[in-house]
C-alpha positions in Angstrom: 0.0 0.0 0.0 1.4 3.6 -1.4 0.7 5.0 2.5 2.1 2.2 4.6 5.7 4.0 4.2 4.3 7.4 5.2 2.9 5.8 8.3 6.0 4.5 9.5 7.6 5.6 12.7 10.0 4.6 15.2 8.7 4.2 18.8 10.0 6.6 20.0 8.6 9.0 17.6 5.3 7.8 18.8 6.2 8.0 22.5 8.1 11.5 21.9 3.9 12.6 21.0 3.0 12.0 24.6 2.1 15.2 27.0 1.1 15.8 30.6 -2.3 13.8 31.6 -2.7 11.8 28.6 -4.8 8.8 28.5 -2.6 6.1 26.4 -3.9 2.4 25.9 -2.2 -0.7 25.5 -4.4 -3.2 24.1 -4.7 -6.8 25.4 -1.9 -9.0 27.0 0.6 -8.3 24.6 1.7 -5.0 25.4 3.1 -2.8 23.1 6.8 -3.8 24.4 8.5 -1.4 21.7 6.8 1.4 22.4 6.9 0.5 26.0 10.4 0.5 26.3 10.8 4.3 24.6 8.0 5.5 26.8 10.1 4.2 29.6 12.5 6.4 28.4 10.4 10.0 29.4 10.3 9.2 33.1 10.8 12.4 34.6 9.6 14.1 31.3 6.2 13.8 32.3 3.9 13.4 34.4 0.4 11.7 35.6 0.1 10.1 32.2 -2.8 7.3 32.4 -2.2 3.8 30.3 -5.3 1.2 30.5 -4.8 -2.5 29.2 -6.5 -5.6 30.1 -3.2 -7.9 31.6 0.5 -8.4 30.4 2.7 -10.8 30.8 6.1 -9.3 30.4 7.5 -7.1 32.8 5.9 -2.8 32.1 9.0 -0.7 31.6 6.7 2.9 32.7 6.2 0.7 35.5 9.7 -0.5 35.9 11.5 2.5 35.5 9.5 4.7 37.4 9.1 3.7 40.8 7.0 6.1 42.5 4.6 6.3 39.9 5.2 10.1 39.2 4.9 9.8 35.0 2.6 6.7 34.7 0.0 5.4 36.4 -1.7 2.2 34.7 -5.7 0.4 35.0 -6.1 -2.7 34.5 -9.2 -4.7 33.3 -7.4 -8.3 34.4 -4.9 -9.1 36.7 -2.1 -11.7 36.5 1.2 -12.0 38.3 3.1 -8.7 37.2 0.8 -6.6 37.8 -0.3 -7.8 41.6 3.3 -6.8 42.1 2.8 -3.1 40.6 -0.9 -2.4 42.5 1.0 -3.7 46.0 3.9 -0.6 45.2 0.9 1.7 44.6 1.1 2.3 40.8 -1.9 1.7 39.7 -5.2 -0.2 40.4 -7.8 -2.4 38.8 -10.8 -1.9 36.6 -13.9 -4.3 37.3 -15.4 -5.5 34.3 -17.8 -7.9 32.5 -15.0 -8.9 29.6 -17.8 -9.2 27.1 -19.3 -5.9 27.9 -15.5 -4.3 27.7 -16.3 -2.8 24.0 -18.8 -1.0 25.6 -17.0 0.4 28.1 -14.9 2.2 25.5 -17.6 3.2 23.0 -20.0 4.9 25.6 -18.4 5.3 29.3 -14.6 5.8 29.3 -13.3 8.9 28.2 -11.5 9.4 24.9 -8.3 7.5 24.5 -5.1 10.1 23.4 -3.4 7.6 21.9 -3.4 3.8 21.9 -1.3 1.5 21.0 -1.9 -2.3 19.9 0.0 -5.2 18.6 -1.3 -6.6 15.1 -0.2 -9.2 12.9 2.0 -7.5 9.6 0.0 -5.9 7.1 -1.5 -8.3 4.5 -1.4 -7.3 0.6 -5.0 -5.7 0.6 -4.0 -3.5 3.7 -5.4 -4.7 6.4 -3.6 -5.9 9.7 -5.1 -8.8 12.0 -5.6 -8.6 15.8 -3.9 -11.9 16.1 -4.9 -14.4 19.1 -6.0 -11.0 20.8 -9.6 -9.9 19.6 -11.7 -9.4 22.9 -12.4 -5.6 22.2 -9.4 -4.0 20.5 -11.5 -2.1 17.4 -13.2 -0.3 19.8 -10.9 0.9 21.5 -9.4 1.9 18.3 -12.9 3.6 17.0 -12.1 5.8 20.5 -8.9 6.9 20.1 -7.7 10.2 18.8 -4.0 8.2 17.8 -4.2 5.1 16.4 -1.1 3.0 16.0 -0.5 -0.4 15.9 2.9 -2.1 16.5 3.6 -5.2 14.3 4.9 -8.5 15.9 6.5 -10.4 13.4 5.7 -14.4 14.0 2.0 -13.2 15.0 -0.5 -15.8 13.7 -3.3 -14.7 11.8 -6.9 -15.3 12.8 -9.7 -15.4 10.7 -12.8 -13.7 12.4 -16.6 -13.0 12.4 -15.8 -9.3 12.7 -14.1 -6.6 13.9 -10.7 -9.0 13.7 -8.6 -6.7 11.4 -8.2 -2.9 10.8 -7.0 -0.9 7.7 -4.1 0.9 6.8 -6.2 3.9 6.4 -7.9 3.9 9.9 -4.4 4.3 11.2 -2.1 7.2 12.0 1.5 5.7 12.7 2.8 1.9 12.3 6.1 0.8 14.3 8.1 -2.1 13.1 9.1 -4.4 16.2 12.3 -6.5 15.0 13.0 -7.4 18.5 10.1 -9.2 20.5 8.2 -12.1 19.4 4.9 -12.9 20.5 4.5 -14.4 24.1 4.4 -18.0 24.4 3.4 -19.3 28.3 3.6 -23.0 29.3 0.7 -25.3 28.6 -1.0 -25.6 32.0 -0.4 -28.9 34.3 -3.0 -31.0 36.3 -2.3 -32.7 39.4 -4.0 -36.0 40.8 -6.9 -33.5 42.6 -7.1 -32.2 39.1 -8.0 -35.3 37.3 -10.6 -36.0 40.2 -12.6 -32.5 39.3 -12.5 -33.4 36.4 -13.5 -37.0 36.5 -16.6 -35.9 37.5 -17.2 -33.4 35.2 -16.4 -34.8 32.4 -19.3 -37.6 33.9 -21.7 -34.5 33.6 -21.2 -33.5 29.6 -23.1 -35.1 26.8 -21.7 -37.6 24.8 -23.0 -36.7 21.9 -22.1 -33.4 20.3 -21.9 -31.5 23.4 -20.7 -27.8 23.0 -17.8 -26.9 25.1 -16.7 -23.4 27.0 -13.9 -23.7 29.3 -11.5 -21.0 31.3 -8.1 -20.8 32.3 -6.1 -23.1 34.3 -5.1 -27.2 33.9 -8.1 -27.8 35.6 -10.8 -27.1 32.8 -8.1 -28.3 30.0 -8.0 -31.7 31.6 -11.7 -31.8 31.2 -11.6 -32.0 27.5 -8.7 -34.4 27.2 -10.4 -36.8 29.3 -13.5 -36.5 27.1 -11.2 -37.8 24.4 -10.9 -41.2 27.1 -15.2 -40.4 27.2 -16.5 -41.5 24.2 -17.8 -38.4 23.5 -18.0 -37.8 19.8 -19.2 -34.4 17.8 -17.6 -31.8 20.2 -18.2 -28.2 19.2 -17.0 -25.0 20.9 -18.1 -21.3 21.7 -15.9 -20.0 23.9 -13.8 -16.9 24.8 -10.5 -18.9 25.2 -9.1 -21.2 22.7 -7.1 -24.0 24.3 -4.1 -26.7 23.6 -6.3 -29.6 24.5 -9.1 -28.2 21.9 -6.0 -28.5 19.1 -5.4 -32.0 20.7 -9.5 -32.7 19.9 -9.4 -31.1 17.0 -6.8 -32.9 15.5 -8.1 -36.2 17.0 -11.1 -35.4 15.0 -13.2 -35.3 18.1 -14.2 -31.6 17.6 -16.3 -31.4 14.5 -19.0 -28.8 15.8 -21.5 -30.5 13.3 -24.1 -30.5 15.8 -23.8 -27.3 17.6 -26.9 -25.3 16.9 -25.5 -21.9 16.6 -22.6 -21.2 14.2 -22.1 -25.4 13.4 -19.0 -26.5 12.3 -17.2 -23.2 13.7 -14.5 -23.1 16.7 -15.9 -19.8 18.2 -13.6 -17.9 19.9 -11.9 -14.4 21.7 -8.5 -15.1 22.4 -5.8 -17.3 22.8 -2.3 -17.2 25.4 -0.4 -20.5 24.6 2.6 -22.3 23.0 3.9 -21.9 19.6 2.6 -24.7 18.9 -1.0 -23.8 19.6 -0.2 -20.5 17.9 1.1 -22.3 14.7 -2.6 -24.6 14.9 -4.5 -20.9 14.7 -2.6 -19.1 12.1 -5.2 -18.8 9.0 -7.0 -21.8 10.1 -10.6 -21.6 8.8 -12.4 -24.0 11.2 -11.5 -21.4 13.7 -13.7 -18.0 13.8 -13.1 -15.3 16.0 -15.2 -12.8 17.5 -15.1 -9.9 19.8 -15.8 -10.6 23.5 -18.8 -8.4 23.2 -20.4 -11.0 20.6 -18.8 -14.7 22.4 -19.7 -13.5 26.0 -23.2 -12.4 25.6 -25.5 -14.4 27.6 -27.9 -14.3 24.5 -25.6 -15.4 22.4 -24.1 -18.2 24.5 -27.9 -19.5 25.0 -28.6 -20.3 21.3 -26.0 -23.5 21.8 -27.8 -26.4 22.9 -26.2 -29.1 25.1 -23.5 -26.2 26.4 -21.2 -26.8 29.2 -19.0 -24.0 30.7 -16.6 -25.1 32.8 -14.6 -22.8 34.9 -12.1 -22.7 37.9 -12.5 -20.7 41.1 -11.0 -20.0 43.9 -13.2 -20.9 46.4 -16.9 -20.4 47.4 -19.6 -20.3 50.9 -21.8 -22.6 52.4 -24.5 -20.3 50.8 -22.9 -20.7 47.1 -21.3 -17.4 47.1 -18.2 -18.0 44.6 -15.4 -15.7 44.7 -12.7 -16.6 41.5 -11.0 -13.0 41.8 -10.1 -12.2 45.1 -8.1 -13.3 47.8 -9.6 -11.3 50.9 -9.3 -7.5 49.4 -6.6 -8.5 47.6 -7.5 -8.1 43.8 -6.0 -11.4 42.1 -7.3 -11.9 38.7 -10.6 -10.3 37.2 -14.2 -11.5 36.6 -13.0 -12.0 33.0 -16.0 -13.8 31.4 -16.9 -16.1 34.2 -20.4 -14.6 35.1 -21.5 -14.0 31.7 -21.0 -18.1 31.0 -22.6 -19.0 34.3 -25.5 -16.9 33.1 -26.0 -17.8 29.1 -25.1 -21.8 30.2 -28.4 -21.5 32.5 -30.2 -19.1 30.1 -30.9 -22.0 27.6 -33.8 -24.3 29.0 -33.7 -28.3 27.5 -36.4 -30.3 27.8 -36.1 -33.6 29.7 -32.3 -35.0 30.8 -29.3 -36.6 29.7 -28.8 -40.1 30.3 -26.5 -39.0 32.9 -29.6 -37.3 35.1 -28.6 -33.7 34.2 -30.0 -30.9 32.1 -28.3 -30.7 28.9 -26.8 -27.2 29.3 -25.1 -26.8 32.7 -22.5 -24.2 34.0 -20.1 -26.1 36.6 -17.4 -24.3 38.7 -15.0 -26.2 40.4 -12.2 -26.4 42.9 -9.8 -27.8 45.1 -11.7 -28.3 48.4 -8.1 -27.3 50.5 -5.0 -25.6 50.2 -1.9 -25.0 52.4 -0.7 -21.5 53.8 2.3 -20.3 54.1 3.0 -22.3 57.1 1.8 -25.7 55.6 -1.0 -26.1 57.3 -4.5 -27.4 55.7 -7.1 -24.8 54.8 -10.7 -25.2 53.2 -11.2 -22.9 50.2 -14.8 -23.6 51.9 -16.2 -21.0 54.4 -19.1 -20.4 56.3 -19.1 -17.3 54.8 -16.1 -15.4 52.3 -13.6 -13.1 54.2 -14.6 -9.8 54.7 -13.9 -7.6 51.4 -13.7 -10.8 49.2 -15.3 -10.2 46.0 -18.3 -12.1 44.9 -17.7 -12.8 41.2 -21.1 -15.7 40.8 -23.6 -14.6 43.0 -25.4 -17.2 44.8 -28.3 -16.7 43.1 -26.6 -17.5 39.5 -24.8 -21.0 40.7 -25.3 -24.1 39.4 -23.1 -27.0 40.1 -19.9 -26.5 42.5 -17.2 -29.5 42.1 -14.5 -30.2 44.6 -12.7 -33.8 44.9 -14.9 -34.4 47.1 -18.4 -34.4 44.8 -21.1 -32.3 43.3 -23.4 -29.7 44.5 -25.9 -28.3 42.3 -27.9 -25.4 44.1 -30.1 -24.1 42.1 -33.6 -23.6 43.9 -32.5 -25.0 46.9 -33.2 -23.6 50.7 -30.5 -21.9 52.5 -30.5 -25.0 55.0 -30.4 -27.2 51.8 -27.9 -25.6 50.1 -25.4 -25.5 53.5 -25.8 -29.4 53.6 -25.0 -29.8 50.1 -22.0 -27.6 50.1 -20.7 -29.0 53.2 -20.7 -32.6 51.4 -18.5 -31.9 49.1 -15.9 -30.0 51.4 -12.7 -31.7 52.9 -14.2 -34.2 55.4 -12.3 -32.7 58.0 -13.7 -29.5 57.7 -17.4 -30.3 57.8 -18.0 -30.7 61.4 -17.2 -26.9 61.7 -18.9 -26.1 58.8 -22.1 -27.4 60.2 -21.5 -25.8 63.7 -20.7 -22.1 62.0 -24.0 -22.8 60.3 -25.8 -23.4 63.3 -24.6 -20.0 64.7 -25.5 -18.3 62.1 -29.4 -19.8 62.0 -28.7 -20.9 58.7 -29.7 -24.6 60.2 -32.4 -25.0 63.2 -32.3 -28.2 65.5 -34.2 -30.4 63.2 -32.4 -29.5 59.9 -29.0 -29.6 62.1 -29.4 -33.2 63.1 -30.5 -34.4 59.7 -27.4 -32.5 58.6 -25.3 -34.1 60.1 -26.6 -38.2 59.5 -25.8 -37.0 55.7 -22.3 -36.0 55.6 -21.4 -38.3 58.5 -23.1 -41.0 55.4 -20.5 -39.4 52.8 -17.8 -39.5 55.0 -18.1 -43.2 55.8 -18.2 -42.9 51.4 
């Protein structure tokens, strides 16, 4: 394209553009780390200079390089490990969000965006760059910036979309070349023998026959699927926001055909991806794959029009009520709602008539768990509580829960009592933790004498299982 040359710029050029109380944005995950690095450089040379982004996974240099936060202050949508480290030296905080209502956000609440900056795929020979593995919302943060530029990443694959997965040469203002930095790769995620458990269970719960798939991060909800491979289960389809190393094991098992999904057959639908090379290498121009924005994958309404959907999705640890928290530890912020909710919701949205062979409704939401974990000190603690800690964040309300899984079983909880729901939580806790489950129950009314003694005949029954 004649312009492309005329749009080049180094990033510093770019970075040299930025003034006092700027809003910048980074895009997705894969920062900017080019322009990062000369933006770095103008510590000191500015000041209280705001840069939103949803995650990263390489180090910030504004947040490096400036350690009292004087020049840059950053908000984040999602947090992983980097950034717990920069919120805990004060600079800067975290954003709640819906991730699918995210687009949103930018086209009718935040204010307009100075300049942004976002890492594309190189420019094709009609003009247009790619969003790579990275979709969720980046065109509209684009459509609200005032300086577009994008910052091409060399070995980035190439995604074919639904929509709003590429963006013209002529909607931009300034392309920068990065020769240096590849695109992040991140280890594909382990299971351990609780793990396999969970998901032994789970994968008990899913259709056999072309049952439509959803799963979040974490070995946990990837073990799931490759143990449907051991299942039987035949027809898989997918409509999720995260695409998955164990779906490329399916797929080229030819166990996920999506010929039987009811919305969008025959198509892996998808956000994003974070993986290995490997899985990158399985995405690049690969047309069973079709990726959409998160504000089209994680709408509720949407994710109802597939029949026989499971979403499947770790958290961190929920009350005897059903209140799950999957972002918090205490008031510390540790990841972000991310699309959790909005899966928990459109899973339960859908209404089947009659049951599987299994005994379940067809389309089910399941969050699951390890029932313990060890502190600091090594001792044994339940990630089940009477009630969460004070300032913990709910991220499912109790009202929205379906099935909890531990190890230990599952719970589902919708239109149960309180009393009904405590004993059915309380099952599927470590068993040395349900005697003071029960008792803080008691205390808290949430079981009167009758419902207290019948309690406790039915998980003394599981524990003798």
């Amino acid at each position: 394209m004649a312009n492309y040359g005329n749009k080049l710029a180094t990033a510093e050029q770019v970075a040299a553009l930025v003034t006092d109380g700027m809003w910048l944005d980074y895009g997705t995950v894969q920062a900017p780390r080019a322009f990062d690095r000369a933006l770095a450089a103008r510590v000191g040379q500015v000041k209280n200079v705001k840069v939103r982004m949803l995650g990263h996974l390489t180090p910030l240099e504004i947040q490096e390089k400036d350690p009292d936060a004087q020049s840059f202050w950053t908000g984040n949508f999602h947090i992983l490990g980097l950034t717990r480290k920069y919120i805990a030296e004060n600079k800067g905080t975290h954003v709640p969000y819906n991730f699918g209502e995210a687009a949103r956000y930018y086209r009718e609440d935040l204010p307009d965006i100075d300049i942004c900056v976002q890492a594309v795929t190189p420019m094709d020979k009609h003009g247009y760059f790619n969003f790579g593995p990275l979709n969720n919302y980046k065109k509209a943060v684009f459509e609200k910036s005032k300086i577009k530029v994008v910052e091409i990443v060399e070995d980035m694959p190439w995604c074919y979309g639904g929509y709003d997965d590429c963006i013209h040469i002529s909607d931009i203002d300034y392309v920068i070349e990065n020769k240096t930095d590849k695109i992040i790769t991140i280890p594909t995620p382990t299971a351990d023998e609780t793990d396999i458990k969970i998901a032994g269970y789970i994968a008990d719960m899913i259709p056999k026959e072309g049952p439509t798939i959803q799963v979040g991060i974490g070995g946990l909800p990837d073990t799931v699927l490759r143990l449907l491979a051991d299942s039987g289960a035949t027809d898989i389809g997918i409509h999720t926001e995260m695409v998955t190393e164990a779906m490329l094991e399916l797929h080229e098992a030819g166990l996920i055909t999506g010929k039987k999904k009811t919305f969008l057959p025959e198509k892996i639908v998808w956000a994003f991806a974070i993986g290995s090379r490997r899985l990158y290498d399985w995405i690049d121009h690969n047309p069973a794959l079709a990726m959409y924005p998160t504000d089209f994958t994680n709408d509720p309404n949407i994710i109802a029009m597939n029949k026989n959907l499971i979403s499947i999705n770790a958290c961190l640890g929920f009350d005897l009520q059903g209140q799950v928290s999957s972002e918090s530890i205490g008031t510390s912020q540790f990841s972000g709602t991310g699309g959790q909710l909005a899966f928990v919701r459109g899973a339960y949205y859908r209404s089947n008539k009659g049951m599987s062979s299994y005994g379940y409704p067809e389309n089910k939401s399941i969050l699951a768990t390890h029932s313990t974990y060890r502190d600091k000190q090594g001792n044994l603690k339940s990630k089940i509580m009477p009630t969460l800690p004070p300032g913990e964040i709910v991220t499912v309300p109790r009202v929205d829960v379906s099935y909890l899984v531990t190890e230990y079983g599952v719970a589902y909880l919708k239109g149960l009592s309180i009393p009904e729901r405590v004993i059915a939580v309380t099952k599927i806790a470590h068993p040395d933790f349900r005697d003071k489950l029960l008792e803080e129950a008691e205390k808290m009314h949430w079981l009167n004498k009758q419902w207290s003694l019948g309690a406790r005949a039915e998980v003394a029954s599981t524990n003798m299982d």
